[in-house]
C-alpha positions as CSV (number, residue, x, y, z in Angstrom):
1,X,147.5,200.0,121.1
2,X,150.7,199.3,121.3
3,X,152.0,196.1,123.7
4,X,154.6,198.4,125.4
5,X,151.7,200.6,126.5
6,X,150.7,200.2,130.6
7,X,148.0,198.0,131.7
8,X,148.3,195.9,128.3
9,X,149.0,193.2,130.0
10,X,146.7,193.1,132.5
11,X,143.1,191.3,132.0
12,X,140.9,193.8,134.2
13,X,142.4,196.6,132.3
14,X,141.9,195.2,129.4
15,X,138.4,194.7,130.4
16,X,137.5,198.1,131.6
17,X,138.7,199.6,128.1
18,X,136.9,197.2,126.2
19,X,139.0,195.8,123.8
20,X,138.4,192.1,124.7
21,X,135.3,189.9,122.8
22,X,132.8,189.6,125.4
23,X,133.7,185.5,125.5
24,X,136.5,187.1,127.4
25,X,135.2,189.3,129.7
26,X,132.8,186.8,130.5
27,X,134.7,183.4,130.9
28,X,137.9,184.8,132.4
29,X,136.9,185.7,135.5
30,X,134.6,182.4,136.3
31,X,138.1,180.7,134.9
32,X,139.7,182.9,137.9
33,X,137.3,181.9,140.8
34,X,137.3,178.1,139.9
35,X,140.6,178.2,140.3
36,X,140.9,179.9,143.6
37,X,138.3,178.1,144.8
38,X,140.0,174.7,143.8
39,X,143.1,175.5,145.3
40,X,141.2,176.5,148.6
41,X,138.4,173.8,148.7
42,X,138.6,173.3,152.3
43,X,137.8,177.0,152.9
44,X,134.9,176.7,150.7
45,X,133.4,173.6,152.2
46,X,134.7,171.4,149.2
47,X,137.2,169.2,150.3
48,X,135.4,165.9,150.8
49,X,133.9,166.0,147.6
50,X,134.0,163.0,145.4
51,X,134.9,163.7,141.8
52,X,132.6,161.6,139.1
53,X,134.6,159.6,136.9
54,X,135.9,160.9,133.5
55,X,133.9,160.6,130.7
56,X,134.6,158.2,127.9
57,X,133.6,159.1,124.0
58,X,134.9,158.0,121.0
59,X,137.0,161.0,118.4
60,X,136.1,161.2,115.1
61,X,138.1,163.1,112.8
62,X,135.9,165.0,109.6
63,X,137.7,166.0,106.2
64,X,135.2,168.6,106.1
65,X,133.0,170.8,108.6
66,X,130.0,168.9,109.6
67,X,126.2,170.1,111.3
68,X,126.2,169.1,114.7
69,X,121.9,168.2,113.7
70,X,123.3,166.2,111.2
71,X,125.3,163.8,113.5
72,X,122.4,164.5,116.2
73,X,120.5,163.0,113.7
74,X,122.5,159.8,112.9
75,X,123.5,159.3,116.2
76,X,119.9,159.3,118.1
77,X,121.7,161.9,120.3
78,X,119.3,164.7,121.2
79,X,121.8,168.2,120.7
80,X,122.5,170.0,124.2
81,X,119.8,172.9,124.9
């Protein structure tokens, strides 16, 4: 396809012909409403939501691709279901 070709640029027509991965197709549109709904909270009865406090964690950068079991492991960190 080329990029000068109608409807290339838009996501649901990209969707309907099926030429996105289905990561895509799936996480765009939940993307989409959280969005909406962020920028509209009061509609949605979220506006007098507290928001927890960030997270802090440590980076760790690895010369070489590493098995999440392995730091699991060595960590005492159980892996995420």
């Amino acid at each position: 396809m080329r990029s000068s070709e109608p409807g290339l640029r838009n996501f649901w027509e990209l969707r309907n012909r099926a030429v996105l991965p289905a990561e895509t197709t799936n996480y765009v549109p939940i993307i989409l409403a959280m969005t909406i709904i962020e920028k509209n909270a009061a509609e949605y009865g979220l506006n007098d939501i507290q928001m927890d406090p960030p997270l802090e964690y440590d980076t760790v950068d690895l010369p070489v691709p590493t098995n999440l079991a392995l730091v699991s492991d060595l960590t005492e960190t159980p892996l995420p279901n």
